[in-house]
PDB file of N, CA, C and O in Angstrom:
ATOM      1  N   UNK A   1       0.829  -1.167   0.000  1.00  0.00           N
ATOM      2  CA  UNK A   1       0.000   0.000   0.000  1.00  0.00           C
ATOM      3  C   UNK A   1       0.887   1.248   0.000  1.00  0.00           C
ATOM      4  O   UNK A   1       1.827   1.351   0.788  1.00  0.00           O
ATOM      5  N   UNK A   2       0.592   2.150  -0.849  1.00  0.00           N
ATOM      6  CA  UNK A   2       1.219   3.597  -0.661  1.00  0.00           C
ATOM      7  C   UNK A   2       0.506   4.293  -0.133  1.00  0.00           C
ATOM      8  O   UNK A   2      -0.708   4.437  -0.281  1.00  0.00           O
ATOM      9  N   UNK A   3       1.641   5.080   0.933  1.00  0.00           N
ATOM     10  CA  UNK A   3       1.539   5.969   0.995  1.00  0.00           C
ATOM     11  C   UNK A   3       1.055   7.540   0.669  1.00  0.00           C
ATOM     12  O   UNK A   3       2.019   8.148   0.204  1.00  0.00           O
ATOM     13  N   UNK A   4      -0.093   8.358   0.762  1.00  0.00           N
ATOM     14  CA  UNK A   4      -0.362   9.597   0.462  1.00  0.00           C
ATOM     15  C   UNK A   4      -0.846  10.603   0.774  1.00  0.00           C
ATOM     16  O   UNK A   4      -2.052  10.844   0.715  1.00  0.00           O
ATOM     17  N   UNK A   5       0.368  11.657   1.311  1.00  0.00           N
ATOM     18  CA  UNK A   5      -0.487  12.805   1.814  1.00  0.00           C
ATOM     19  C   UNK A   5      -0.708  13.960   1.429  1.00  0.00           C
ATOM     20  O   UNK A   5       0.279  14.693   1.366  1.00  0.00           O
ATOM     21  N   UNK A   6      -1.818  14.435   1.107  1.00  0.00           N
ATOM     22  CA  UNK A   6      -2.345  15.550   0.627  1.00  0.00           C
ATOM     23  C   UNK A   6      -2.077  16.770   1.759  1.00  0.00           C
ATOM     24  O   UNK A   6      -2.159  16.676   2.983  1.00  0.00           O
ATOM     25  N   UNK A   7      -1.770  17.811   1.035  1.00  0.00           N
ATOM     26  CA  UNK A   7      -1.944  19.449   2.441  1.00  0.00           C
ATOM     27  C   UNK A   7      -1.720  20.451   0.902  1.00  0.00           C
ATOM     28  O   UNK A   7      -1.629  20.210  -0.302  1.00  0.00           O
ATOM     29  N   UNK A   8      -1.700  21.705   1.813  1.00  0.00           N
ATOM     30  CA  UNK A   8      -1.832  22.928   1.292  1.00  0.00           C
ATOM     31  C   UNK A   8       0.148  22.932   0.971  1.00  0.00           C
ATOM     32  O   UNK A   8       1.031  22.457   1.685  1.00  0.00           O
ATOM     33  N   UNK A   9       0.283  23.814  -0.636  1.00  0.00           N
ATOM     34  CA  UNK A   9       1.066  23.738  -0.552  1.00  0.00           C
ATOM     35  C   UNK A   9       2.076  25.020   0.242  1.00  0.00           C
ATOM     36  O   UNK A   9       3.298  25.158   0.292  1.00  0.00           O
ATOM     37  N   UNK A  10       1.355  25.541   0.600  1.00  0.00           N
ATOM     38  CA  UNK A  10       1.778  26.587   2.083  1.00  0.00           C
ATOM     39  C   UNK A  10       2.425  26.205   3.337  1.00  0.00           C
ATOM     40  O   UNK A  10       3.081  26.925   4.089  1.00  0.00           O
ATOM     41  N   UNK A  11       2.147  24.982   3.446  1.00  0.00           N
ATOM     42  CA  UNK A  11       2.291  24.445   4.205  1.00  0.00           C
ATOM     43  C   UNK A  11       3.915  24.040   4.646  1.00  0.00           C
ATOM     44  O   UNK A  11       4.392  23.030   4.130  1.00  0.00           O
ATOM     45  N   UNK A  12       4.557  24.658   5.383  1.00  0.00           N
ATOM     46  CA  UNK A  12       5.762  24.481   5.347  1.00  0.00           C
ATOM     47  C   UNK A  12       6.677  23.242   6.047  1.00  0.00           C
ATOM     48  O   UNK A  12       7.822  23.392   6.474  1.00  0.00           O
ATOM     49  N   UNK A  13       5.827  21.860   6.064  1.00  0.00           N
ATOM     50  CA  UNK A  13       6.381  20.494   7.022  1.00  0.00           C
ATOM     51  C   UNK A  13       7.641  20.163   6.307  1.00  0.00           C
ATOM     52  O   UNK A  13       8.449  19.382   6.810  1.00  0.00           O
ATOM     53  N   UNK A  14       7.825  20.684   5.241  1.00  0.00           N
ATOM     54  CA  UNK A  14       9.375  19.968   5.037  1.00  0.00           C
ATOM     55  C   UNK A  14      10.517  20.313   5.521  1.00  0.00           C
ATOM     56  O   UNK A  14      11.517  19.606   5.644  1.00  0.00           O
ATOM     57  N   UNK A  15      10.256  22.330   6.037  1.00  0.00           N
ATOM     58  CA  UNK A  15      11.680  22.558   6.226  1.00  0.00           C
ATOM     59  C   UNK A  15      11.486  22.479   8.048  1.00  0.00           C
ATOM     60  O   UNK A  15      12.372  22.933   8.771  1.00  0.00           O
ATOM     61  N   UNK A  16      10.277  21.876   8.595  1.00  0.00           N
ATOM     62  CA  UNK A  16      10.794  22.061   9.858  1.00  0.00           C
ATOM     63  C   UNK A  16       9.688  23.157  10.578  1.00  0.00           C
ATOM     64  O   UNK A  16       9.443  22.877  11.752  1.00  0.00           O
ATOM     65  N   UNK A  17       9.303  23.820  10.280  1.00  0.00           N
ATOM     66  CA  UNK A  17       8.463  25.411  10.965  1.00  0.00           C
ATOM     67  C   UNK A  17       7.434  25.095  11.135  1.00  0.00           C
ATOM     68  O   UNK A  17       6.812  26.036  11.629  1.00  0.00           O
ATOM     69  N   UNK A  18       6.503  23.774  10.931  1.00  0.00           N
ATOM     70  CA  UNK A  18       5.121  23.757  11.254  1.00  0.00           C
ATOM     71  C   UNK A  18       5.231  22.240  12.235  1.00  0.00           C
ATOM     72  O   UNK A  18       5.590  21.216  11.655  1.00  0.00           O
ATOM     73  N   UNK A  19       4.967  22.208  13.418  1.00  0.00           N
ATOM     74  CA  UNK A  19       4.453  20.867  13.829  1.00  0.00           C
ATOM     75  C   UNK A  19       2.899  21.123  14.549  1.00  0.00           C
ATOM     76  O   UNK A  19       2.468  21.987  15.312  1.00  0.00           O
ATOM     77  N   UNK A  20       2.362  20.046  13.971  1.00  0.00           N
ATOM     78  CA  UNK A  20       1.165  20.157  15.149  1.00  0.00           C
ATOM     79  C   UNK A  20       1.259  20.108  16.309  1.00  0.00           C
ATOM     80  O   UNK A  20       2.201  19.496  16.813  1.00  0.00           O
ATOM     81  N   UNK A  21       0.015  20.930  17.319  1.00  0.00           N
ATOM     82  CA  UNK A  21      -1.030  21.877  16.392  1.00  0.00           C
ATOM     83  C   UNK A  21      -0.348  23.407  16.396  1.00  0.00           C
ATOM     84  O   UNK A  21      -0.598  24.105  17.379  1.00  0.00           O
ATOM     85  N   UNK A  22       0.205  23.764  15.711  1.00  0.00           N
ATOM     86  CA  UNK A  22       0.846  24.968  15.495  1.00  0.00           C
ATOM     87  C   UNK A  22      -0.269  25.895  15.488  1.00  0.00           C
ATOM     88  O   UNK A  22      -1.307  25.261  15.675  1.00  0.00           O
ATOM     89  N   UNK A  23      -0.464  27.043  15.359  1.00  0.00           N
ATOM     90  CA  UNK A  23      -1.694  27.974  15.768  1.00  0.00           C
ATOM     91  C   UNK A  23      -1.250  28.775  13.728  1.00  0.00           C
ATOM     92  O   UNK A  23      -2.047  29.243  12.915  1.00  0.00           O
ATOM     93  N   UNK A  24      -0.143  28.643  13.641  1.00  0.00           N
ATOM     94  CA  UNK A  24       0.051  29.637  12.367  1.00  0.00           C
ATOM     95  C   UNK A  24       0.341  30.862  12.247  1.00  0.00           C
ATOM     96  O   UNK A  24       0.883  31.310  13.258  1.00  0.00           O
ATOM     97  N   UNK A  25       0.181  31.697  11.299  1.00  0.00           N
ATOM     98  CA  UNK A  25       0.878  32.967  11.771  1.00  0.00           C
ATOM     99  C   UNK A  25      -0.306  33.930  10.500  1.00  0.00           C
ATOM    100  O   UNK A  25      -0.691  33.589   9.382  1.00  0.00           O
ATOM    101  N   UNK A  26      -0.557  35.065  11.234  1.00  0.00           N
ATOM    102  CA  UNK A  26      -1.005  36.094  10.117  1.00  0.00           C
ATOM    103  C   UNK A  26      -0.235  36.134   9.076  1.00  0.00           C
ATOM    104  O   UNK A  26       0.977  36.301   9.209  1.00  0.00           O
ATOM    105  N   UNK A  27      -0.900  35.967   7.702  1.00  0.00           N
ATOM    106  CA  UNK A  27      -0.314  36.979   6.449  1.00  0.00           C
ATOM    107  C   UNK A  27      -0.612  37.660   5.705  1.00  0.00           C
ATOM    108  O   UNK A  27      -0.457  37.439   4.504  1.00  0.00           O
ATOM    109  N   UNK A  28      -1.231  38.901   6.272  1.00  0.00           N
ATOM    110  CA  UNK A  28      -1.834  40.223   5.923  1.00  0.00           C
ATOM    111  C   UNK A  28      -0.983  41.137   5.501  1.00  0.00           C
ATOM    112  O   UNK A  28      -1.259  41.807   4.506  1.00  0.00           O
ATOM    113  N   UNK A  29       0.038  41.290   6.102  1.00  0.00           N
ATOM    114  CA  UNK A  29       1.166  42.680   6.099  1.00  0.00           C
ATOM    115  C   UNK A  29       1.542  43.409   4.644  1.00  0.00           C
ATOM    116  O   UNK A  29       2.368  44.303   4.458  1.00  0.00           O
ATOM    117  N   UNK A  30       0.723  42.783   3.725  1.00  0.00           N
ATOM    118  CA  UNK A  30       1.251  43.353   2.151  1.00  0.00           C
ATOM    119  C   UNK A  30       0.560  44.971   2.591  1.00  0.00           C
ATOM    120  O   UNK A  30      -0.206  45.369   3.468  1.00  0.00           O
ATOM    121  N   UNK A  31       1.354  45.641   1.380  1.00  0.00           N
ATOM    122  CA  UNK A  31       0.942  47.122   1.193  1.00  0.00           C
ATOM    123  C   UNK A  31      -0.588  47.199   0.802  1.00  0.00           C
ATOM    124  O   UNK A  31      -1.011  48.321   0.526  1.00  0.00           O
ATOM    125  N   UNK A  32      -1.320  46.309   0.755  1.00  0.00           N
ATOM    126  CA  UNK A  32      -2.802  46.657  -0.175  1.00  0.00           C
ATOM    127  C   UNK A  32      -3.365  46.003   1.510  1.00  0.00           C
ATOM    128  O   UNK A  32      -4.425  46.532   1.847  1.00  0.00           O
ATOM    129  N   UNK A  33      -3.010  45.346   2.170  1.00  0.00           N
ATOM    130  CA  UNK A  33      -4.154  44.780   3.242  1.00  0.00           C
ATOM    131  C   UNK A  33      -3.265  46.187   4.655  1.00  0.00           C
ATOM    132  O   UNK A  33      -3.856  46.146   5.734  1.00  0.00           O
ATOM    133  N   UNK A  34      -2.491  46.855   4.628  1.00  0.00           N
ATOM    134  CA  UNK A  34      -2.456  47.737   5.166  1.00  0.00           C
ATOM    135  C   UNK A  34      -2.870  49.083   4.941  1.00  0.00           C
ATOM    136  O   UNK A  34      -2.702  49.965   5.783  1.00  0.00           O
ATOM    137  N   UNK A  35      -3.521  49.307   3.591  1.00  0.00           N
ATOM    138  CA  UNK A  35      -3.889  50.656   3.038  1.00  0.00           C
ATOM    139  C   UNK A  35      -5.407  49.727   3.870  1.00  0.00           C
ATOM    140  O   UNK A  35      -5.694  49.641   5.064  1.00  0.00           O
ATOM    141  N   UNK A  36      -5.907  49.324   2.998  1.00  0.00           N
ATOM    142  CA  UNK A  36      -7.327  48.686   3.444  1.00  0.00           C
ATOM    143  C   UNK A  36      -7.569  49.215   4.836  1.00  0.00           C
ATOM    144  O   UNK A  36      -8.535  49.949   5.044  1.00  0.00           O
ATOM    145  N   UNK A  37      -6.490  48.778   6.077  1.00  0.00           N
ATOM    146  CA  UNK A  37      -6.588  48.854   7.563  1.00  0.00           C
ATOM    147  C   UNK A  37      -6.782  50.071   7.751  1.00  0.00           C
ATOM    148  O   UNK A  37      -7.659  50.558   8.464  1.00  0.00           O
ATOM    149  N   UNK A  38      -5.579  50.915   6.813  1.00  0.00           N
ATOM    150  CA  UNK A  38      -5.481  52.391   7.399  1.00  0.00           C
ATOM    151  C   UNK A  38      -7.315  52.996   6.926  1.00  0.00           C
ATOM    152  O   UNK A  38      -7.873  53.786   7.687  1.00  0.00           O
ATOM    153  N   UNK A  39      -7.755  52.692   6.141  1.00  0.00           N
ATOM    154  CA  UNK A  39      -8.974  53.607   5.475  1.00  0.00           C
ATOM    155  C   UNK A  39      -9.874  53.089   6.551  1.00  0.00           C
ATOM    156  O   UNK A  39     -10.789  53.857   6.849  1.00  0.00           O
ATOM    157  N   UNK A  40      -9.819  51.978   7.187  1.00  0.00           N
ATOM    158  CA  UNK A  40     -10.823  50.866   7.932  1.00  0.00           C
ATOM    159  C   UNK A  40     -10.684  51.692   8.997  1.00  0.00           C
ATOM    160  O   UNK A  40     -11.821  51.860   9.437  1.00  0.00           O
ATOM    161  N   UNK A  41      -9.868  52.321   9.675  1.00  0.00           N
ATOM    162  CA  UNK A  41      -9.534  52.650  11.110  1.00  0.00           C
ATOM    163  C   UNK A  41      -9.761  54.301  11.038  1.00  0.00           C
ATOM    164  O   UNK A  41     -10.009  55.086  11.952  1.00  0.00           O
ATOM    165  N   UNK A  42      -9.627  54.478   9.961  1.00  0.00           N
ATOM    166  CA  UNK A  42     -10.034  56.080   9.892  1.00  0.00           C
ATOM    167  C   UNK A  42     -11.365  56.346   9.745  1.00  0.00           C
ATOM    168  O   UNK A  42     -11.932  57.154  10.481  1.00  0.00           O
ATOM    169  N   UNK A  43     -12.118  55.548   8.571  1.00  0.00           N
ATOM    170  CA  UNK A  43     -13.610  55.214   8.929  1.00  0.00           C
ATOM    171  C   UNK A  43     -14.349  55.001  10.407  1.00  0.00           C
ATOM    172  O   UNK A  43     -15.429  55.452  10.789  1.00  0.00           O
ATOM    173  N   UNK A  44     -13.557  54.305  10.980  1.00  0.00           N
ATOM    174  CA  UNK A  44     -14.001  54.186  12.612  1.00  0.00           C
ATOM    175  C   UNK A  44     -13.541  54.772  13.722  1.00  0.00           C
ATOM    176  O   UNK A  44     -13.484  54.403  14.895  1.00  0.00           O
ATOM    177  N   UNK A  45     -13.076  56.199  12.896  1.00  0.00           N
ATOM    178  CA  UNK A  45     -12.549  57.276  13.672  1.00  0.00           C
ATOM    179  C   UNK A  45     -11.207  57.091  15.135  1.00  0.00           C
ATOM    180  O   UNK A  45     -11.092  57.642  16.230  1.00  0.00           O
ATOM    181  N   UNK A  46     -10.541  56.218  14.523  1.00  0.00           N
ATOM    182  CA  UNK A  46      -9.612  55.315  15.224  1.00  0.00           C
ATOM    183  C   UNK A  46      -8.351  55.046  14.437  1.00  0.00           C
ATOM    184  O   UNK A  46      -8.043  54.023  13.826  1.00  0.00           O
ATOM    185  N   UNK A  47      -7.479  56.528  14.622  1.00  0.00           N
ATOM    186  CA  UNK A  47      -5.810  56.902  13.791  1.00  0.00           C
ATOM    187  C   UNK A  47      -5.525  55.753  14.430  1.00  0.00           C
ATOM    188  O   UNK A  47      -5.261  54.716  13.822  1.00  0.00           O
ATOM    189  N   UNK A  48      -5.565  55.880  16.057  1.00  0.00           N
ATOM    190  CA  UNK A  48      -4.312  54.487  16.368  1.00  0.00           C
ATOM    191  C   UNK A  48      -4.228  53.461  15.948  1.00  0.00           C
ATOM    192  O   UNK A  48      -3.192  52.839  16.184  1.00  0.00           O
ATOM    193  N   UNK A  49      -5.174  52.908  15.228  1.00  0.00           N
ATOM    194  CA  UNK A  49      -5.554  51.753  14.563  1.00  0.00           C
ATOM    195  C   UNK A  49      -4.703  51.802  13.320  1.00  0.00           C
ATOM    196  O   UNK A  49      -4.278  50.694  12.994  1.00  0.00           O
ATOM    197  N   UNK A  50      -4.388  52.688  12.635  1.00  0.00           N
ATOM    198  CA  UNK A  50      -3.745  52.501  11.290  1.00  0.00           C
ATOM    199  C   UNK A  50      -2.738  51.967  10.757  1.00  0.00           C
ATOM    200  O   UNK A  50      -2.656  51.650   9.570  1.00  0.00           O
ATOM    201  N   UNK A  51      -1.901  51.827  11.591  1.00  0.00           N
ATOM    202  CA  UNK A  51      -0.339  51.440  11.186  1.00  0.00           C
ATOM    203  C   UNK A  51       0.459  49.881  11.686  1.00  0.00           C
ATOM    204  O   UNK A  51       1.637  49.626  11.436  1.00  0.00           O
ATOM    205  N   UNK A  52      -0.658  48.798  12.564  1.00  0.00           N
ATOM    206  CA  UNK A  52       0.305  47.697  12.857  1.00  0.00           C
ATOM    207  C   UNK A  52      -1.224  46.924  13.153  1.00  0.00           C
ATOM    208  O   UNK A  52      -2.267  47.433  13.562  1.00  0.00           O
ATOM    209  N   UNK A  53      -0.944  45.578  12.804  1.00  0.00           N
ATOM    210  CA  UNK A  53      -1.442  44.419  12.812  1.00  0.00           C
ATOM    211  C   UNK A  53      -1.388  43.840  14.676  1.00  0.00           C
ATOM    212  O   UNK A  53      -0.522  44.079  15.518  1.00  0.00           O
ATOM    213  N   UNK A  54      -2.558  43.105  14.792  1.00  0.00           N
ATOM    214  CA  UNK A  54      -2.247  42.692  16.338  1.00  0.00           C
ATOM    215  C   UNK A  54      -0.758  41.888  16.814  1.00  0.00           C
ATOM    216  O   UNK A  54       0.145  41.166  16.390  1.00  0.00           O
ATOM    217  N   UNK A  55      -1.221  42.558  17.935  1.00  0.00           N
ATOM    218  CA  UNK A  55       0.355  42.119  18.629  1.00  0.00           C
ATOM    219  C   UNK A  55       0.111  41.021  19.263  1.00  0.00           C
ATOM    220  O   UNK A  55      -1.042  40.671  19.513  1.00  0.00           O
ATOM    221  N   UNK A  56       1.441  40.149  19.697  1.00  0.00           N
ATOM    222  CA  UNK A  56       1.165  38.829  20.788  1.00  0.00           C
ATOM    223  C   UNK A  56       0.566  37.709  20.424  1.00  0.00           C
ATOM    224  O   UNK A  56       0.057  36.975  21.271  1.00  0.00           O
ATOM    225  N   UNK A  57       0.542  37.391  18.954  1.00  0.00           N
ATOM    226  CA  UNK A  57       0.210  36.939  18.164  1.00  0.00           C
ATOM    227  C   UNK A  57       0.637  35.351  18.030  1.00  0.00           C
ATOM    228  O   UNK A  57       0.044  34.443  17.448  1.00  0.00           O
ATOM    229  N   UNK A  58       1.877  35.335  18.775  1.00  0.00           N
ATOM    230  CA  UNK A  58       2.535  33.669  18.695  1.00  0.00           C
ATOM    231  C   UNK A  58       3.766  33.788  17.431  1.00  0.00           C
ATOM    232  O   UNK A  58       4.313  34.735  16.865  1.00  0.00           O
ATOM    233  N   UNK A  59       3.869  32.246  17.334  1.00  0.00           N
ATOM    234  CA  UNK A  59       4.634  32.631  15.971  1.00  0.00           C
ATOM    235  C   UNK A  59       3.739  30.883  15.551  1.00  0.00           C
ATOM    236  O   UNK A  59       2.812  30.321  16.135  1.00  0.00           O
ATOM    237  N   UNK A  60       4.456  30.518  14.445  1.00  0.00           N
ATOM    238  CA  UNK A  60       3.871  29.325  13.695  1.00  0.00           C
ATOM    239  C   UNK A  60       3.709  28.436  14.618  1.00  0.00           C
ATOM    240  O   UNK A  60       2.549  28.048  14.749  1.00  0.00           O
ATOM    241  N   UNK A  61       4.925  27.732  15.686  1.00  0.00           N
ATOM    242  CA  UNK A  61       4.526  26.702  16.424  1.00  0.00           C
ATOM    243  C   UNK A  61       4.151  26.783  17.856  1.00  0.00           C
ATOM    244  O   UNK A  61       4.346  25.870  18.658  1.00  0.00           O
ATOM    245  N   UNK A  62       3.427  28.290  18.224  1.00  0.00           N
ATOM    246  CA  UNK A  62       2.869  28.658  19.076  1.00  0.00           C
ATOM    247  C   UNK A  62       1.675  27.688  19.342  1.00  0.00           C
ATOM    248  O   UNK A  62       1.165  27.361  18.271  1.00  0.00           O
ATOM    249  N   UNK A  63       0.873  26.945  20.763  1.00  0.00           N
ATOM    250  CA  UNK A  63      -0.296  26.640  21.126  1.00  0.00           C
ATOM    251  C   UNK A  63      -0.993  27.770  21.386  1.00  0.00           C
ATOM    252  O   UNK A  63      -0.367  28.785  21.691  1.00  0.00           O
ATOM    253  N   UNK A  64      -2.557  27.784  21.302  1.00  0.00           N
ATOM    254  CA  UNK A  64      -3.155  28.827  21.594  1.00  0.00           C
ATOM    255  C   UNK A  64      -3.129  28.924  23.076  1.00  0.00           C
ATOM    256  O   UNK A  64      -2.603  30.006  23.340  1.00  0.00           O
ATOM    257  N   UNK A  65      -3.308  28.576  23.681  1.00  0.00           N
ATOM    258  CA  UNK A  65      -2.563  28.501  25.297  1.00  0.00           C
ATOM    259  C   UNK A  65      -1.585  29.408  25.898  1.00  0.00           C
ATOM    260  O   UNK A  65      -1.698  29.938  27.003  1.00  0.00           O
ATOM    261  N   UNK A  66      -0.685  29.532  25.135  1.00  0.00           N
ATOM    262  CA  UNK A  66       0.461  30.063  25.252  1.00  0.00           C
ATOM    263  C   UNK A  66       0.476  32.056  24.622  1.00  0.00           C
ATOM    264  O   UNK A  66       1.371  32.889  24.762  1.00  0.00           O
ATOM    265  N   UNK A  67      -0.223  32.126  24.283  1.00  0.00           N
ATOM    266  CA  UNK A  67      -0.596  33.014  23.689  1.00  0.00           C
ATOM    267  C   UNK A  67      -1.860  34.228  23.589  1.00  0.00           C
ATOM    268  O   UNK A  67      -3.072  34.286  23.381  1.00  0.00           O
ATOM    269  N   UNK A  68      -0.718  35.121  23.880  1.00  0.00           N
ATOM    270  CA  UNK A  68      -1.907  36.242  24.643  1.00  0.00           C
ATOM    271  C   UNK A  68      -3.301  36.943  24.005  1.00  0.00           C
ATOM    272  O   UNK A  68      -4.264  37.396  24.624  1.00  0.00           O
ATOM    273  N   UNK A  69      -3.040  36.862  22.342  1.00  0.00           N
ATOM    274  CA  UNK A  69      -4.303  36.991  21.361  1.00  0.00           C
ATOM    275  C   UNK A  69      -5.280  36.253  21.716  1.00  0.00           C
ATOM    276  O   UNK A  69      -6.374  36.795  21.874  1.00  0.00           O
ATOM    277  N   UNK A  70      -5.141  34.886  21.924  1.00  0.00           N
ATOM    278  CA  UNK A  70      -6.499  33.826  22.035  1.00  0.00           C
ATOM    279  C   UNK A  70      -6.967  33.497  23.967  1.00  0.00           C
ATOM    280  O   UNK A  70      -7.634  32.554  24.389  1.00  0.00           O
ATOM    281  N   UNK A  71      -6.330  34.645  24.790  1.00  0.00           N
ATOM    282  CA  UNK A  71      -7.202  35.298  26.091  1.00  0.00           C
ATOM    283  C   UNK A  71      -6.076  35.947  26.668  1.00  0.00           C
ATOM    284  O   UNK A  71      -4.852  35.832  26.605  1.00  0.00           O
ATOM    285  N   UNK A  72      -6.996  36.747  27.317  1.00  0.00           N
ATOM    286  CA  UNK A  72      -6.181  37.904  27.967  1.00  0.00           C
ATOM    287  C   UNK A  72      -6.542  39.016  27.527  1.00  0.00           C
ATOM    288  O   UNK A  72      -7.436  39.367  26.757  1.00  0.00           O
ATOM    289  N   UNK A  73      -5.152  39.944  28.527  1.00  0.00           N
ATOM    290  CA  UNK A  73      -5.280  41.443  27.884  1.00  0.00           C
ATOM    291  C   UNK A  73      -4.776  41.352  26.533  1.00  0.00           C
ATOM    292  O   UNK A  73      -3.681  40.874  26.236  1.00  0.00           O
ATOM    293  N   UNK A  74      -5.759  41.909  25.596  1.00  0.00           N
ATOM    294  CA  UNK A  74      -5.363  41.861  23.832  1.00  0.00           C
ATOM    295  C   UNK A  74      -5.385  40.966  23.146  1.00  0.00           C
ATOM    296  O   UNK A  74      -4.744  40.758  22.115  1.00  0.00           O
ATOM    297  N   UNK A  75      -6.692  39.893  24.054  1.00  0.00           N
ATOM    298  CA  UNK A  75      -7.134  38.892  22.720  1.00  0.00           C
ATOM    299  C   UNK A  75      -7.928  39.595  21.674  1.00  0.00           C
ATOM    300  O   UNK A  75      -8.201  40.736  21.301  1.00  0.00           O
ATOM    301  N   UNK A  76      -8.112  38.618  21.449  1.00  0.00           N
ATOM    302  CA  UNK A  76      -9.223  38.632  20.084  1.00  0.00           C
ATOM    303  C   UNK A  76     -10.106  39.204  20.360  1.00  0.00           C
ATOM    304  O   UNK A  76     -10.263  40.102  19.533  1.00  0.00           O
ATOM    305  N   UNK A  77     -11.207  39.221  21.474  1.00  0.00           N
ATOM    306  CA  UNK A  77     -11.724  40.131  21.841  1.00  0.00           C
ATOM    307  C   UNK A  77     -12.199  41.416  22.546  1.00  0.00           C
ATOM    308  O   UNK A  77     -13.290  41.793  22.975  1.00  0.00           O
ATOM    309  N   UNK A  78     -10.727  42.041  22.491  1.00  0.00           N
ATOM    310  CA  UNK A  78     -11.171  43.618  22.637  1.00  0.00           C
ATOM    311  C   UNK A  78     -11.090  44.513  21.641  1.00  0.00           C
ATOM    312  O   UNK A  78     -10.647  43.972  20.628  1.00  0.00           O
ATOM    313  N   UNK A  79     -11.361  45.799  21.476  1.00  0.00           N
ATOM    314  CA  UNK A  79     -11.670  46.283  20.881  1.00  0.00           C
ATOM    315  C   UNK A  79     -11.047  45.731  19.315  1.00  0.00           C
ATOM    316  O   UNK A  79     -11.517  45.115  18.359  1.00  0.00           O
ATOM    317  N   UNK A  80      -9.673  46.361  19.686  1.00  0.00           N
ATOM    318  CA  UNK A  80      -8.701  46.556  18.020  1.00  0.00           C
ATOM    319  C   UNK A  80      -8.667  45.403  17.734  1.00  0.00           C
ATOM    320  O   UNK A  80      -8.741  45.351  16.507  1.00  0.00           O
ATOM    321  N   UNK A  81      -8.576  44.106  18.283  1.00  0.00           N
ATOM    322  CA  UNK A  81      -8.659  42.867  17.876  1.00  0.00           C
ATOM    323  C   UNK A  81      -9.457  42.681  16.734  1.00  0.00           C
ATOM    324  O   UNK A  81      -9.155  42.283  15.609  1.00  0.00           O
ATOM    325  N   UNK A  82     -10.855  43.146  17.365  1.00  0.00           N
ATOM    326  CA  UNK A  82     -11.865  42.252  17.138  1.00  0.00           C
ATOM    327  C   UNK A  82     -12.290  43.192  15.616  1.00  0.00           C
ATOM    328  O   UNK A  82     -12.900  42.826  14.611  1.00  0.00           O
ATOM    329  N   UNK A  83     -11.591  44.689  16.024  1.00  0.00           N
ATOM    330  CA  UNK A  83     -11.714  45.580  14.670  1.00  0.00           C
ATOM    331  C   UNK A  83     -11.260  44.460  13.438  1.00  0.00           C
ATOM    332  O   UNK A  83     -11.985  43.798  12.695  1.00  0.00           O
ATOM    333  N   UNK A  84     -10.126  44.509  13.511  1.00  0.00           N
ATOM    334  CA  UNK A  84      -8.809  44.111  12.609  1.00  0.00           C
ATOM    335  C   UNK A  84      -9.195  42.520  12.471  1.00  0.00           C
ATOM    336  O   UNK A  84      -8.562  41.880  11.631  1.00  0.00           O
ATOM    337  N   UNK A  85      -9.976  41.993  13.075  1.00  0.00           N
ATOM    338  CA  UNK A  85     -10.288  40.653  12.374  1.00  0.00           C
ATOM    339  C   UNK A  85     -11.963  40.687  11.438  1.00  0.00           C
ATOM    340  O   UNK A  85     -12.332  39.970  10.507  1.00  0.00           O
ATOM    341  N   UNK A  86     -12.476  41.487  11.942  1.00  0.00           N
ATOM    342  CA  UNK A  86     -13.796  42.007  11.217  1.00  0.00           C
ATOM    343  C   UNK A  86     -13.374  42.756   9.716  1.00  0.00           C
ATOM    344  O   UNK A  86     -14.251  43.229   8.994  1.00  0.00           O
TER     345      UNK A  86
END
């Protein structure tokens, strides 16, 4: 019997950077999903909002556990979080 596994080819298991359950990492930061933010945050009368993506975020082989976005001060749900994922 062979062997076969299907994934995304994003998926980075060959060089090492993803083991399960890794949480993953934002990839928003291009120049077009930060203009978007800045117009988004000025619309909601909220400059401070314009210029950086949430913080405390983990990195790829972060548990959500471990990590101050998914509870705490500056999860997901307070304010700018919950802006910036809406």
């Amino acid at each position: 019997m062979q062997h076969c596994s299907h994934r995304y080819h994003a998926h980075p298991f060959g060089d090492g950077r993803w083991k399960f359950p890794g949480i993953g990492e934002f990839q928003c930061y291009d120049k077009y999903m930060m203009g978007d933010l800045k117009m988004a945050a000025r619309k909601e009368g909220k400059p401070q909002w314009e210029e950086k993506g949430p913080q405390k975020t983990g990195c790829y082989n972060s548990l959500p556990s471990e990590v101050p976005f998914f509870g705490g001060e500056g999860s997901f749900l307070s304010d700018y979080e919950c802006f910036f994922l809406v």
